[in-house]
TORKOL-4160 file (C-alpha; in steps of 0.2 Angstrom, whole numbers, padded with zeros to 4 digits, m for minus):
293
<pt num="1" X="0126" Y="m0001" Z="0010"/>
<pt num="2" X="0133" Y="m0004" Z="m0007"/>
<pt num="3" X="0129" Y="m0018" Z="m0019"/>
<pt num="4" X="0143" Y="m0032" Z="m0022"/>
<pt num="5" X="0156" Y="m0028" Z="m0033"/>
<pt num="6" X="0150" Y="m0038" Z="m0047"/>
<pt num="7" X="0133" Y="m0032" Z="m0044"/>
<pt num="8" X="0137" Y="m0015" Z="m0044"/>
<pt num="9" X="0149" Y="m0016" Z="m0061"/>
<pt num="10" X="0133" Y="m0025" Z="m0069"/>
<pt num="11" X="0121" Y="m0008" Z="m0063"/>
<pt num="12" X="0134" Y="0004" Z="m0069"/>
<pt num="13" X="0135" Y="m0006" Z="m0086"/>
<pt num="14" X="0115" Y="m0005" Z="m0087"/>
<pt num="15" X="0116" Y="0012" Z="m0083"/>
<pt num="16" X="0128" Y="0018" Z="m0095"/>
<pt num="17" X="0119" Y="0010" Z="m0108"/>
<pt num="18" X="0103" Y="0017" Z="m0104"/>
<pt num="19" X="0108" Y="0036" Z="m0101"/>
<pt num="20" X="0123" Y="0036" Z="m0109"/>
<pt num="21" X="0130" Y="0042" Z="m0093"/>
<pt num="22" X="0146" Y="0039" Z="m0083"/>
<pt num="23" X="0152" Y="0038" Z="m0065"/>
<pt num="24" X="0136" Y="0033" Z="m0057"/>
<pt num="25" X="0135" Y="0033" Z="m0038"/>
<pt num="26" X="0124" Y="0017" Z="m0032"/>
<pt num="27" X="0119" Y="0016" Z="m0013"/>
<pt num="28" X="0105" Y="0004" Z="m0005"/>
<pt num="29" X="0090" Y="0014" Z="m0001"/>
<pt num="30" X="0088" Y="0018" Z="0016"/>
<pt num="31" X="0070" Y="0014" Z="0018"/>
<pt num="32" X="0059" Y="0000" Z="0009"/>
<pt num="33" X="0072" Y="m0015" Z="0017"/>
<pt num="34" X="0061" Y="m0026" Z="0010"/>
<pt num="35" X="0064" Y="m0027" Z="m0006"/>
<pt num="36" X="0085" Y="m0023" Z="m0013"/>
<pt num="37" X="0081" Y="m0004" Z="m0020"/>
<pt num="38" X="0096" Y="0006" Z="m0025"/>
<pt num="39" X="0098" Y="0024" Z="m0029"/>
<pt num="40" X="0109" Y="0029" Z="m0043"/>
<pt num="41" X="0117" Y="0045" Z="m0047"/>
<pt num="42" X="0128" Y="0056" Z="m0058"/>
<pt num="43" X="0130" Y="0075" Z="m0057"/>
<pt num="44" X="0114" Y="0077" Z="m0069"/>
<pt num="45" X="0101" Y="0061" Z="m0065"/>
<pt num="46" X="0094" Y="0053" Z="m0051"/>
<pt num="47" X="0087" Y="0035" Z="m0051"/>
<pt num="48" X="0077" Y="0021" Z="m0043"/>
<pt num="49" X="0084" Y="0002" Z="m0046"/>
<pt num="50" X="0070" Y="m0011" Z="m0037"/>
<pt num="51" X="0076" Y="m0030" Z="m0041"/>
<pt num="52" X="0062" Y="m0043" Z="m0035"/>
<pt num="53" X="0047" Y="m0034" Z="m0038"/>
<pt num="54" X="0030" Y="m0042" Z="m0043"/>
<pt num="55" X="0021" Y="m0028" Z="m0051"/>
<pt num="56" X="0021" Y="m0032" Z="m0069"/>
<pt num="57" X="0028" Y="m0021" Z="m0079"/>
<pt num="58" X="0012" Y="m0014" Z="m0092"/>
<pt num="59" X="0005" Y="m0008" Z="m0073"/>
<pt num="60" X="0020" Y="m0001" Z="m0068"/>
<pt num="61" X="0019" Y="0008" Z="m0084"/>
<pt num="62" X="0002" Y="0013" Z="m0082"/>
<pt num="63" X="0004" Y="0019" Z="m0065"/>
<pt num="64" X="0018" Y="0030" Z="m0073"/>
<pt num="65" X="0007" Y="0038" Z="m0087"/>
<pt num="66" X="m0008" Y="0042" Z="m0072"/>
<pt num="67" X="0004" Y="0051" Z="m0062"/>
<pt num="68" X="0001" Y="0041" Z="m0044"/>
<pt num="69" X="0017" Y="0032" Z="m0047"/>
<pt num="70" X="0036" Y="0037" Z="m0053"/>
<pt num="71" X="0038" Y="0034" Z="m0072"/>
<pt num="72" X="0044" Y="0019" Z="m0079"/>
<pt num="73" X="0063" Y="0021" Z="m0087"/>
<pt num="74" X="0069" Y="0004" Z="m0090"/>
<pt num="75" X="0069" Y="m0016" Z="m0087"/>
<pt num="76" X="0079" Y="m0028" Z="m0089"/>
<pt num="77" X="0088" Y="m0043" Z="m0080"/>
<pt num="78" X="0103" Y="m0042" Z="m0071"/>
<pt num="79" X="0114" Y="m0058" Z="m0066"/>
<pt num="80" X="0096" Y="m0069" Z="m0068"/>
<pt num="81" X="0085" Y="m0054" Z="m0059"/>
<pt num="82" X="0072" Y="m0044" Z="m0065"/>
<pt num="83" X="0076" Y="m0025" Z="m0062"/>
<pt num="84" X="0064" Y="m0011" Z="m0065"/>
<pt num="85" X="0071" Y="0007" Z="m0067"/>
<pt num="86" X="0061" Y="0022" Z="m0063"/>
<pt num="87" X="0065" Y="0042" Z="m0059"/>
<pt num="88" X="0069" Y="0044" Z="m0041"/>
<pt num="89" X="0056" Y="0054" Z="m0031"/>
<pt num="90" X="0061" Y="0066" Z="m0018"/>
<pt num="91" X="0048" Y="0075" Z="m0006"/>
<pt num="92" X="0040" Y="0072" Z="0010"/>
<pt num="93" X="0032" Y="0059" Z="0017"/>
<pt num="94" X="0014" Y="0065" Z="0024"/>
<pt num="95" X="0012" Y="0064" Z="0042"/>
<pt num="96" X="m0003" Y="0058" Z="0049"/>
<pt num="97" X="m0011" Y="0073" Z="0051"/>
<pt num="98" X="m0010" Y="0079" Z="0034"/>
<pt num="99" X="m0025" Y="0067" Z="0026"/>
<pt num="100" X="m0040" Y="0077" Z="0035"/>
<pt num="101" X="m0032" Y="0092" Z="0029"/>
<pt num="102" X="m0031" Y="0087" Z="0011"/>
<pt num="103" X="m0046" Y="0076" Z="0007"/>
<pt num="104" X="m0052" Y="0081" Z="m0009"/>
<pt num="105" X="m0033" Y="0082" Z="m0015"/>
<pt num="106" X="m0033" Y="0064" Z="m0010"/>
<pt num="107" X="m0049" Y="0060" Z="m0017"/>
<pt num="108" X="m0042" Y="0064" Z="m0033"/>
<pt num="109" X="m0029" Y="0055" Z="m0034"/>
<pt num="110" X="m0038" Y="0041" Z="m0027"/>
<pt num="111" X="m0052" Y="0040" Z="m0039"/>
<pt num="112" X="m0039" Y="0042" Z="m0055"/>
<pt num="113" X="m0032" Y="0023" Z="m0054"/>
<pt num="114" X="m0047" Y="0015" Z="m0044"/>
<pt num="115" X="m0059" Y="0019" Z="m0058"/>
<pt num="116" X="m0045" Y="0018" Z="m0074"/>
<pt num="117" X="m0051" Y="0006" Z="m0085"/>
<pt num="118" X="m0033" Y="0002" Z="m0093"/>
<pt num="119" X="m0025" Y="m0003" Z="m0078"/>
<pt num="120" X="m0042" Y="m0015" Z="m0073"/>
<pt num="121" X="m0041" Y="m0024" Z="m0088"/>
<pt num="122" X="m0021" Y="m0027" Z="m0083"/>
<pt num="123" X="m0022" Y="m0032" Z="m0065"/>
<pt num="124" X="m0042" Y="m0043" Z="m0072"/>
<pt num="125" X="m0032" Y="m0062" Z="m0074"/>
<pt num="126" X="m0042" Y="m0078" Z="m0072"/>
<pt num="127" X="m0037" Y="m0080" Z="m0054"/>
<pt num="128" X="m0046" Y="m0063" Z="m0049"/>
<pt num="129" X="m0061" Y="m0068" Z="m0037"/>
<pt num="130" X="m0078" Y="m0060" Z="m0036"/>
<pt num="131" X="m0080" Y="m0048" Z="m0021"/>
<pt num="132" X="m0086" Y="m0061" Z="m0006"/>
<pt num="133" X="m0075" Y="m0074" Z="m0012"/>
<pt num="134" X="m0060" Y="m0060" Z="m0010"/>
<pt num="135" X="m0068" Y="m0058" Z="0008"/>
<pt num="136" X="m0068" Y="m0077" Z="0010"/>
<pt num="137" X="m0051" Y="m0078" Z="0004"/>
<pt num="138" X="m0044" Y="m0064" Z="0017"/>
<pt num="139" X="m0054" Y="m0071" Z="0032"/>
<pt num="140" X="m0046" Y="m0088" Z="0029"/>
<pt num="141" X="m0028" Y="m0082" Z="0025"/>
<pt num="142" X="m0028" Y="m0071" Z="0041"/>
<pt num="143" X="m0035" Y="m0085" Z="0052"/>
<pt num="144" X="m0021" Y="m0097" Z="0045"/>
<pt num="145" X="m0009" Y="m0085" Z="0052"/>
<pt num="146" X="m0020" Y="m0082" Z="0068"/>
<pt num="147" X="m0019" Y="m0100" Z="0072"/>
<pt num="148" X="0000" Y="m0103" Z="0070"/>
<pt num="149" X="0007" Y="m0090" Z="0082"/>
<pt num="150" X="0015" Y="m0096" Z="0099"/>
<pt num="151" X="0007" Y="m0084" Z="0111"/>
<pt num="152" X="m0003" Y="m0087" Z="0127"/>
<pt num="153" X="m0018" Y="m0090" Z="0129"/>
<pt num="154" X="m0026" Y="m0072" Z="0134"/>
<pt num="155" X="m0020" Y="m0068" Z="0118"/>
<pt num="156" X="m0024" Y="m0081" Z="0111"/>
<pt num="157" X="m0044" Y="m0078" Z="0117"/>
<pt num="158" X="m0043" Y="m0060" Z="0112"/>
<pt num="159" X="m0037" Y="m0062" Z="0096"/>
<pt num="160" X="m0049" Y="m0077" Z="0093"/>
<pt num="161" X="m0063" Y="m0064" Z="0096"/>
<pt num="162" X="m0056" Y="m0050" Z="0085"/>
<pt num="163" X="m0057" Y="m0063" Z="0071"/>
<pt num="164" X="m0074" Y="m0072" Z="0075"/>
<pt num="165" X="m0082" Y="m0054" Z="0076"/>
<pt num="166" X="m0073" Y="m0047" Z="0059"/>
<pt num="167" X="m0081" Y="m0063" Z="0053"/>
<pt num="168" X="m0096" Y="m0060" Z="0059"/>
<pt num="169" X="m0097" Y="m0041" Z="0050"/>
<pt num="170" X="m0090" Y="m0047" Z="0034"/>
<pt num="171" X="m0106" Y="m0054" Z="0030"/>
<pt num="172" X="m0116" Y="m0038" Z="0030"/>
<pt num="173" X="m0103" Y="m0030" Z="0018"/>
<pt num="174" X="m0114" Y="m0025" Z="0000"/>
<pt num="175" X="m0103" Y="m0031" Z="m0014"/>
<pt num="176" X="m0096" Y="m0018" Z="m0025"/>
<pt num="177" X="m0087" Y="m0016" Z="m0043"/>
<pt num="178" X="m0069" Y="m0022" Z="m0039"/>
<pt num="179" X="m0056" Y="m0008" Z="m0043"/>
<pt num="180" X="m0036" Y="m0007" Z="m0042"/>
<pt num="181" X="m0030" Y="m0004" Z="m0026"/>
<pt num="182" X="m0014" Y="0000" Z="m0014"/>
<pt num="183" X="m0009" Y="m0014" Z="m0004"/>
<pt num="184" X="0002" Y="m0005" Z="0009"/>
<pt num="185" X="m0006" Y="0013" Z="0007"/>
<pt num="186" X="0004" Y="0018" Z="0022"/>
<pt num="187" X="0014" Y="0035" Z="0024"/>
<pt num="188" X="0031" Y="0029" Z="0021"/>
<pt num="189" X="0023" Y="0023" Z="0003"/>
<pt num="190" X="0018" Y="0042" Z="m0003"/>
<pt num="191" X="0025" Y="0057" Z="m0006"/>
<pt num="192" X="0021" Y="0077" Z="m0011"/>
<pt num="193" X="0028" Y="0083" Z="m0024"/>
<pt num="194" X="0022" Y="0098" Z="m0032"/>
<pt num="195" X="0005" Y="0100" Z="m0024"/>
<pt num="196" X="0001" Y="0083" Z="m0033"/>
<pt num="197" X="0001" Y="0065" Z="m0022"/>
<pt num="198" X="0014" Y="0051" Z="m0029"/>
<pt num="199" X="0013" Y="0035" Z="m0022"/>
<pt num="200" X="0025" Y="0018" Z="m0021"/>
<pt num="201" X="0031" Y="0001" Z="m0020"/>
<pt num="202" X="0014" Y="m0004" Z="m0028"/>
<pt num="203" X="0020" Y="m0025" Z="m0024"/>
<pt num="204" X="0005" Y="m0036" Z="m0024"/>
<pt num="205" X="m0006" Y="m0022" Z="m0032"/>
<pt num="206" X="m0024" Y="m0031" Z="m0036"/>
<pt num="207" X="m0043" Y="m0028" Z="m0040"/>
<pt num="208" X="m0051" Y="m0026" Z="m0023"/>
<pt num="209" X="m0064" Y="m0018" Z="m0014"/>
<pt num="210" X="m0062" Y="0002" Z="m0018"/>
<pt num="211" X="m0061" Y="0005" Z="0001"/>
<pt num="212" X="m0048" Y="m0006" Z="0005"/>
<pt num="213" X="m0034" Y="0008" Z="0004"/>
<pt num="214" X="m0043" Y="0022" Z="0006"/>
<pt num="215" X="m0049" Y="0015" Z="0024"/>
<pt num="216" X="m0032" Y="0014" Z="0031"/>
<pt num="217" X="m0033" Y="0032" Z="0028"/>
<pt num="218" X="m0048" Y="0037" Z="0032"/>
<pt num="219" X="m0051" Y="0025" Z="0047"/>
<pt num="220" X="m0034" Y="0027" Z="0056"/>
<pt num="221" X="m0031" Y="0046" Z="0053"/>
<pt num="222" X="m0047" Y="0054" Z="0050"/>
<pt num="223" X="m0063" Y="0061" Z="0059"/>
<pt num="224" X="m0076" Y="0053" Z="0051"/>
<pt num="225" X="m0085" Y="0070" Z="0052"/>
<pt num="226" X="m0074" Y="0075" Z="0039"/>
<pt num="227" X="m0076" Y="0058" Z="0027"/>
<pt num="228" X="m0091" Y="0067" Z="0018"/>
<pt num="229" X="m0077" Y="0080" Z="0010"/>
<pt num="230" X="m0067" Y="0065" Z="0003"/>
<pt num="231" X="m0083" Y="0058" Z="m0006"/>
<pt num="232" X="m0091" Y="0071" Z="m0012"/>
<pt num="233" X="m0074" Y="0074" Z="m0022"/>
<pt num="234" X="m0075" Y="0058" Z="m0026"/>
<pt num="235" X="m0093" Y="0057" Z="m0030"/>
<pt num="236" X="m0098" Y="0043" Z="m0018"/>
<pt num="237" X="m0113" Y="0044" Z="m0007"/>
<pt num="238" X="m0107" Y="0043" Z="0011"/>
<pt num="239" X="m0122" Y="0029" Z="0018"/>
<pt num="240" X="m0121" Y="0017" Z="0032"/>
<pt num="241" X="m0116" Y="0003" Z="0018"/>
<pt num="242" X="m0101" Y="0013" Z="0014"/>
<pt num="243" X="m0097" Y="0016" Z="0031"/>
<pt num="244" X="m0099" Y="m0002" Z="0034"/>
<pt num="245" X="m0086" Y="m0005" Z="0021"/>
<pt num="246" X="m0074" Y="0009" Z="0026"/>
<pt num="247" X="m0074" Y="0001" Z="0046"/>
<pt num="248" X="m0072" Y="m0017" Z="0040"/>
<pt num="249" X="m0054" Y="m0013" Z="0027"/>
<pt num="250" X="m0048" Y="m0003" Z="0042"/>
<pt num="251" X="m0053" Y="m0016" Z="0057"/>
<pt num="252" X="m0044" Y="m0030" Z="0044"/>
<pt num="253" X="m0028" Y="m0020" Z="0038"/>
<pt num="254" X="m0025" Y="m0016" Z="0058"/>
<pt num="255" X="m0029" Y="m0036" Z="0062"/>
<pt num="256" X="m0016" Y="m0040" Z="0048"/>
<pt num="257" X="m0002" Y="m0029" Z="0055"/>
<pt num="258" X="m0008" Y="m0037" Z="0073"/>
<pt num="259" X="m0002" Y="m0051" Z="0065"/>
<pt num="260" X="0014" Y="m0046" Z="0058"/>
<pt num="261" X="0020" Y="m0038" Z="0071"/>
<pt num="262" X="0017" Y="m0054" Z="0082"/>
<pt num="263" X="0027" Y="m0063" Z="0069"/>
<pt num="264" X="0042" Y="m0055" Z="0069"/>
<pt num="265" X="0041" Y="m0049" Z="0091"/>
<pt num="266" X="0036" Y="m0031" Z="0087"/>
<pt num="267" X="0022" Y="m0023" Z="0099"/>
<pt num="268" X="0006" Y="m0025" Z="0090"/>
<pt num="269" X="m0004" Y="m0015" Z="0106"/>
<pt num="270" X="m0008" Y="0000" Z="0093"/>
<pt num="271" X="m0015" Y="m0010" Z="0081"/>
<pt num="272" X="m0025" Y="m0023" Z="0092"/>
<pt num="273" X="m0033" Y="m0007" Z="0098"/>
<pt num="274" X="m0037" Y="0001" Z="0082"/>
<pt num="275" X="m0046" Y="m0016" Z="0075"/>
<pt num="276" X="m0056" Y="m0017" Z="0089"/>
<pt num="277" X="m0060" Y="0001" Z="0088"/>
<pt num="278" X="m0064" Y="m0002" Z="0069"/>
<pt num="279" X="m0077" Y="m0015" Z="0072"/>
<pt num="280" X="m0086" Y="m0004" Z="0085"/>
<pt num="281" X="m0086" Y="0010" Z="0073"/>
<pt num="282" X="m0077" Y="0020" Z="0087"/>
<pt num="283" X="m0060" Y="0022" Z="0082"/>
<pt num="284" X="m0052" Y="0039" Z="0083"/>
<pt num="285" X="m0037" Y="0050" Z="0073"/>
<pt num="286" X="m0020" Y="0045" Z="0078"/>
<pt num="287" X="m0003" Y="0042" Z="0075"/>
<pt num="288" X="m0001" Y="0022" Z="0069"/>
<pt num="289" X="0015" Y="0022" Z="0063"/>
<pt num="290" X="0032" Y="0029" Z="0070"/>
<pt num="291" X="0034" Y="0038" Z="0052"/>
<pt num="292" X="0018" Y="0046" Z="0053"/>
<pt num="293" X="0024" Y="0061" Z="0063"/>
């Protein structure tokens, strides 16, 4: 899919300015259909063009200079847009089974932005929430969404009890220093490149608790058998407040794509399962997404 014509004069313009480069390529990224991402190209460079995005520019930048995220190149506006420019990424996508077998790798790379104190102080604003206020703040937005879906009423009961019962476990949850996090840590979002992990489309990046995205990991793909490899690399003692923690983010983020995928008529079975599973502390290694392969 190519940009309109006036859009994509206006990217090679930009281009050519930047890199001092002609004859650029531009084509519509295949995945991330949320947002309009291009990939530019010439004989010699490769790029990424995201219009739309919401992660300010000094975190973008940041993320760059710790090596999670592809560097910054550019910014600019484009017909009224904001635009960011960064190097393109090509490598694979880890599949599902890959996260037990790389733990401390992804502990490494974990730790680096949770516990940067640069990239804190840029996502730390005066709307940022202490820790139960952030929980509060979640149960309420997911119930908003719970309330407005037009399903029946089994479902309706089911999901009612999901809810009341991740309520419920909230409240035991031991508060904890607020670090950077992923908000869509999923497969599609990462790639391996060079032994190393890169990570993207870091939209609606905020201080949260540290388990937040390392549970989607660690919850859906992982024997929690193997969890203690993963801390110890990331020097964390593995106790039954952690694990609280670590089953709560994974029963939520699976009760948010429930959600979704009742929003926009898509089977949400998998994920209904895994909340459950995740507030019984019971849930098991599996493939979640059709991507993780």
């Amino acid at each position: 899919m190519l940009p309109s014509m006036n859009l994509s004069y206006a990217i090679q313009n930009m281009l050519e300015g930047t890199f001092h480069l002609s004859d650029w390529s531009i084509s519509r990224t295949v995945e991330g259909q949320q947002k309009e991402c291009y990939v530019a190209k010439t004989e010699t460079r490769t790029v990424f063009i995201k219009f739309d995005g919401s992660t300010p520019i000094a975190v973008l930048q940041r993320l760059g200079e710790l090596g999670v995220a592809p560097r910054l190149l550019g910014t600019g506006n484009i017909e009224g847009r904001r635009y960011v420019l960064q190097d393109y990424l090509t490598g694979q996508h880890p599949g599902w089974r890959w996260f037990a077998d790389h733990l401390p790798l992804l502990a490494q790379v974990t730790h680096r932005y949770h516990t940067d104190n640069k990239l804190k102080q840029l996502l730390t604003s005066s709307a940022t929430r202490e820790y139960h206020e952030q929980i509060a703040s979640e149960l309420a937005e997911l119930e908003i969404r719970m309330l407005s879906l037009q399903v029946d009423t089994e479902l309706k009961v089911m999901l009612r009890d999901v809810f009341d019962d991740l309520k419920s476990q909230a409240r035991r949850l031991h508060a904890v220093p607020l670090a950077p996090v992923h908000d869509d840590p999923n497969g599609a979002n990462m790639f391996l490149i060079n032994e190393n992990v890169m990570l993207v489309d870091w939209d609606d990046m905020l201080l949260s608790d540290p388990m937040r995205d390392v549970s989607q990991w660690l919850g859906w793909y992982v024997p929690q058998e193997r969890w203690q490899l993963f801390f110890k690399e990331y020097d964390l003692l593995l106790d039954q407040a952690l694990l609280n923690r670590i089953y709560w983010w994974s029963a939520r983020a699976s009760f948010a794509n429930v959600l979704w995928h009742i929003e926009h008529s898509y089977d949400y079975d998998v994920f209904l399962r895994d909340s459950i599973a995740a507030l019984r502390q019971e849930i098991r290694p599996h493939q979640v997404f059709k991507e993780d392969v």
